[in-house]
C-alpha positions as CSV (number, residue, x, y, z in Angstrom):
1,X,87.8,133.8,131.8
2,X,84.6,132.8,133.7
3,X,81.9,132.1,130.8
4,X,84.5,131.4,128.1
5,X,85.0,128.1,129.0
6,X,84.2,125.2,126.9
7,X,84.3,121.4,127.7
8,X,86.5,118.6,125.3
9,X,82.9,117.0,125.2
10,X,82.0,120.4,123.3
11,X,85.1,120.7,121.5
12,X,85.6,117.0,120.3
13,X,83.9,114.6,118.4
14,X,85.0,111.0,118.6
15,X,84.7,107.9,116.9
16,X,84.1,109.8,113.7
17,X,84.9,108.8,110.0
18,X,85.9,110.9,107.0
19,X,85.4,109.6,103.2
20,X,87.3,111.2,100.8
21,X,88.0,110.8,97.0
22,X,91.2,111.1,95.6
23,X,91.4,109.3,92.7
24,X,88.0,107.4,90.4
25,X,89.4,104.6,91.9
26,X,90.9,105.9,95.6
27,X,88.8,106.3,98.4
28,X,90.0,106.5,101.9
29,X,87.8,106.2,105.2
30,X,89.8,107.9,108.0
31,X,88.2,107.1,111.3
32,X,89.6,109.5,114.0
33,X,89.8,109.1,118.1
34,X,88.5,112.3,118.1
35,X,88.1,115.2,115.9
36,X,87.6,119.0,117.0
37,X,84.4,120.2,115.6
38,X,84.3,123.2,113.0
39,X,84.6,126.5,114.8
40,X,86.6,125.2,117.6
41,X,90.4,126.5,117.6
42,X,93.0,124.7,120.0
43,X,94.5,126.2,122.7
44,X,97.6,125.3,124.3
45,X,98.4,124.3,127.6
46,X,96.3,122.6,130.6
47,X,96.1,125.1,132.6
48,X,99.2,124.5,134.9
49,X,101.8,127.1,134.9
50,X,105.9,126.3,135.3
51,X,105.3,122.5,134.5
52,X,106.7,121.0,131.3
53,X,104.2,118.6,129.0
54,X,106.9,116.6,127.7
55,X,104.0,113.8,126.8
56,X,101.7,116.3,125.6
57,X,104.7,117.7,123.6
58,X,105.7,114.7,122.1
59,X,102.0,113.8,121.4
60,X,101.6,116.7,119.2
61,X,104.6,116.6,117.2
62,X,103.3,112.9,116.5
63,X,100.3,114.5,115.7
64,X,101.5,117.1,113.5
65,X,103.8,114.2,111.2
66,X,100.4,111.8,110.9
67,X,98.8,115.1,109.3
68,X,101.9,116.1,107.5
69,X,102.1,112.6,106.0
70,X,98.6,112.8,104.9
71,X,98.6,115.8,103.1
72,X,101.9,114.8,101.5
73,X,100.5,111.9,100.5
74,X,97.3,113.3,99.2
75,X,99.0,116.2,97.2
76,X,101.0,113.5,95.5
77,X,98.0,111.2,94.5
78,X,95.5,113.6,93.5
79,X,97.8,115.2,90.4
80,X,99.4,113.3,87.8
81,X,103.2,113.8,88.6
82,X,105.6,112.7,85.7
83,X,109.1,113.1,87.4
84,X,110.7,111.9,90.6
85,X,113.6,114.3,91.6
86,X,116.4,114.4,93.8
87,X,118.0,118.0,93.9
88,X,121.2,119.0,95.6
89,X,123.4,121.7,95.8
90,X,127.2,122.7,94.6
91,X,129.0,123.9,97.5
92,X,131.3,125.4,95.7
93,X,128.3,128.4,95.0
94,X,126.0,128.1,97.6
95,X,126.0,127.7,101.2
96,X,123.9,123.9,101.2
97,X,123.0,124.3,104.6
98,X,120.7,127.5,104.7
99,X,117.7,125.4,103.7
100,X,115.9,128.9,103.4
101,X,117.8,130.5,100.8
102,X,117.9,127.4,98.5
103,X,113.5,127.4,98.7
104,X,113.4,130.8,98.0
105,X,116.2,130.7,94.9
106,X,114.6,127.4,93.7
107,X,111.4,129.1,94.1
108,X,112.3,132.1,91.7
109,X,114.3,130.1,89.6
110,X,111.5,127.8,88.7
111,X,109.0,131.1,88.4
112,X,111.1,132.7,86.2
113,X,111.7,129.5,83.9
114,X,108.1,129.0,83.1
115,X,108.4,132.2,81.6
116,X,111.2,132.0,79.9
117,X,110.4,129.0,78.4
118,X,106.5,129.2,78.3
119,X,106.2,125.7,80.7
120,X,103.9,125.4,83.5
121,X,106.6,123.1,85.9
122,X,105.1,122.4,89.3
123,X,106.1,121.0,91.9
124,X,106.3,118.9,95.5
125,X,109.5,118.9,97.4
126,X,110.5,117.6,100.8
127,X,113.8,118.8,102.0
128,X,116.3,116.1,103.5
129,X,120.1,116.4,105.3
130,X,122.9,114.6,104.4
131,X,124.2,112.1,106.6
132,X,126.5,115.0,107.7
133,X,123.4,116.7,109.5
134,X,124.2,120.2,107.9
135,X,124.0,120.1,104.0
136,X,120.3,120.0,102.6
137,X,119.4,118.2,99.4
138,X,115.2,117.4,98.5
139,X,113.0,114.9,96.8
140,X,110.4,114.9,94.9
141,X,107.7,115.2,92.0
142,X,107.5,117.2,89.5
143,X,105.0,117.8,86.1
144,X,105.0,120.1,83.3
145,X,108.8,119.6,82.6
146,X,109.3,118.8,79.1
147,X,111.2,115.5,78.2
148,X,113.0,117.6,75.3
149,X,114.9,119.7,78.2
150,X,116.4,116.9,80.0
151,X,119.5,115.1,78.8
152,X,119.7,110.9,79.7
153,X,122.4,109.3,81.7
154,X,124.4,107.3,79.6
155,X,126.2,103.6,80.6
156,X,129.3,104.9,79.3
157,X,129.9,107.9,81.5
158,X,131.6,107.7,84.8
159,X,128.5,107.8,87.1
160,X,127.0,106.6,90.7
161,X,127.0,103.4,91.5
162,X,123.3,103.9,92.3
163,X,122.5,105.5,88.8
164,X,124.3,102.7,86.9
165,X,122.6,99.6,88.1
166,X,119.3,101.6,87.5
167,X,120.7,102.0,83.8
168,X,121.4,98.5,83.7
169,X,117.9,97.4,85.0
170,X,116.8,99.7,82.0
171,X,115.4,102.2,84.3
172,X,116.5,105.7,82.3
173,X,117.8,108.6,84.3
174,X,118.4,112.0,83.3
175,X,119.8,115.6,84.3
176,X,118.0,118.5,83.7
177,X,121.0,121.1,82.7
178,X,119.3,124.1,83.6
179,X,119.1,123.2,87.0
180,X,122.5,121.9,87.3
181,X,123.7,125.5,85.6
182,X,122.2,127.3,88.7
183,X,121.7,124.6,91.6
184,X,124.0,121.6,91.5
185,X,123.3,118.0,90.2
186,X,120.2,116.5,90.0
187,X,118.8,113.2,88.9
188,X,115.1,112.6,87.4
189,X,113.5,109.6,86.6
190,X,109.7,108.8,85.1
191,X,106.8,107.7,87.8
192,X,106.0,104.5,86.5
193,X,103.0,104.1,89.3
194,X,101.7,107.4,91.3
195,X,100.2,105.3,94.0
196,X,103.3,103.5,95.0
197,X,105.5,107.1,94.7
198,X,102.8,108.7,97.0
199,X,103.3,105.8,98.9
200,X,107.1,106.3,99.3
201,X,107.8,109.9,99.4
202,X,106.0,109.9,102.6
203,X,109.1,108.1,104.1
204,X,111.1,111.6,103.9
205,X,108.6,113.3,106.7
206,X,110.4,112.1,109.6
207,X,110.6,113.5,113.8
208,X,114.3,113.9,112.6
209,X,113.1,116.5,110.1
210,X,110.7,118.4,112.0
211,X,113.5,118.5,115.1
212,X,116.0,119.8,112.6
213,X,113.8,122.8,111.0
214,X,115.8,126.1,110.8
215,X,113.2,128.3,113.3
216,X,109.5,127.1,113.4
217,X,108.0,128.9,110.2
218,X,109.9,126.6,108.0
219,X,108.0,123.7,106.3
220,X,108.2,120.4,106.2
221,X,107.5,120.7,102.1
222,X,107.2,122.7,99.5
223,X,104.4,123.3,97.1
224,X,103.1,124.8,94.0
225,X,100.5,126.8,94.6
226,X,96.5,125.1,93.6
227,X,97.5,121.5,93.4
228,X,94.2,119.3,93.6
229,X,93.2,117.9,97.0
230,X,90.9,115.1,97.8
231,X,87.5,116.2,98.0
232,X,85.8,115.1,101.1
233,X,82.7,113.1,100.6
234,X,81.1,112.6,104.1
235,X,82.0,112.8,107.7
236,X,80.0,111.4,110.6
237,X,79.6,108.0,113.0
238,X,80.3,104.4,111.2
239,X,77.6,101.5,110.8
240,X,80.0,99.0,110.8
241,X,83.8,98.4,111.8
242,X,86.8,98.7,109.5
243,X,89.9,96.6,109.2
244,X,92.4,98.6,108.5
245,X,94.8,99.3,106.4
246,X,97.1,101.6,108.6
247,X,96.3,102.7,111.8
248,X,98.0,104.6,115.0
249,X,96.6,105.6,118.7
250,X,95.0,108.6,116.3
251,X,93.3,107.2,113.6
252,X,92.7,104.2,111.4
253,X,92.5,104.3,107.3
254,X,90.9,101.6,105.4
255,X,91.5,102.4,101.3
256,X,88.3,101.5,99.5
257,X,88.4,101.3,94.9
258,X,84.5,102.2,94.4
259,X,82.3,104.6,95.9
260,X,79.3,102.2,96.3
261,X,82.0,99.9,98.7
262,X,82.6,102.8,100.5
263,X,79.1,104.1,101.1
264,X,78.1,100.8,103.0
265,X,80.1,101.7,105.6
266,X,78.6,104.8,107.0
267,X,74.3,103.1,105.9
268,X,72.7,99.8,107.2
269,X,72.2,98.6,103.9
């Protein structure tokens, strides 16, 4: 390997910011401990065979739920969800813990109702267990699902606990039929503010999650396919220091409303 190798100096950047734009009126400065420059791919290991990185392990998975948690986040408040969802299953058809098999038949089954029914229904699900650590349900946002093909909760049916003060606070839920024919039950309510949903559905991407994942290929969420991302304005050193909003031994966020706010922070104006 004599020649091939490359030092972290080469590798990594620190100290460096990233501006993005998610919404006219969301900006988010992300500065990062360090940050592996463009053309660089990780490698891993240290370089000691037969020892176990149980820090470096744990590190990583940390890691990996910061970025999961900001792409979650950013998927949910660059497009203009309509519908928080909670889908289950009915046991009595399908086998609720084979997390796989319900993605792939929710998967089709939402393909093949778009057509049906000329809709464009997309879509941003997290998978969750049940407190009995085997049975999977998800969460989530949805848009493009017609009001006209749900059905609302009413006060006088026998219903959840949960569902009935929400009624009562004059909060409406609904079912969506369809789904219940195929799936199981399902409760849907309207976003009233997509900040504070992309604030919350973040909660579901827990270590729990990621340690409970059927074999390593499965995903933390699911997707429609050509949501809108934030679009990243500028990335290099600071002028002056944040306070931030969030922050972790990896990075600290500051959001910022206008562009011309934003801009002061990376000039000496």
């Amino acid at each position: 390997m004599n020649g091939l190798y490359v030092s972290g100096s080469d590798v990594y950047q620190r100290d460096i910011a990233t501006l993005k734009q998610y919404r006219e009126d969301y900006y988010r400065i992300t500065l990062h401990k360090q940050i592996r420059r463009a053309g660089y791919e990780a490698i891993d290991g240290d370089g000691t065979k037969g020892k176990k990185n149980t820090a470096g392990n744990e590190r990583k998975l940390a890691e990996s739920l910061s970025r999961t948690k900001s792409t979650i986040f950013e998927l949910a408040l660059c497009n203009p969800w309509e519908w928080f969802v909670t889908l289950t299953l009915n046991p009595e058809y399908h086998d609720r813990g084979n997390l796989k098999v319900y993605q792939k038949k929710l998967s089709e089954f939402l393909k093949n109702y778009n057509r049906l029914n000329k809709t464009a229904i997309r879509y941003l699900l997290i998978p969750e267990l049940h407190n009995d650590k085997i049975s999977w349900h998800m969460h989530g946002l949805m848009m493009g699902l017609p009001e006209e093909h749900l059905e609302a909760f009413s006060e006088k049916e026998r219903l959840p606990l949960q569902i009935l003060i929400e009624l009562k606070r004059g909060n409406q839920i609904y079912h969506w039929p369809a789904y219940e024919k195929a799936f199981g039950y399902i409760t849907i309510s309207k976003i009233r503010s997509g900040e504070a949903v992309s604030k919350y559905i973040t909660k579901y991407i827990t270590k729990e999650l990621n340690e409970t994942r059927i074999d390593l290929n499965d995903h933390l969420y699911y997707c429609s396919k050509g949501l809108k991302r934030a679009e990243k304005l500028y990335q290099g050193p600071l002028t002056r220091e944040i306070e931030a909003d969030y922050s972790n031994e990896y990075v600290q966020i500051k959001t910022i409303r206008t562009l011309e706010e934003a801009l002061t922070y990376f000039t000496d104006e």
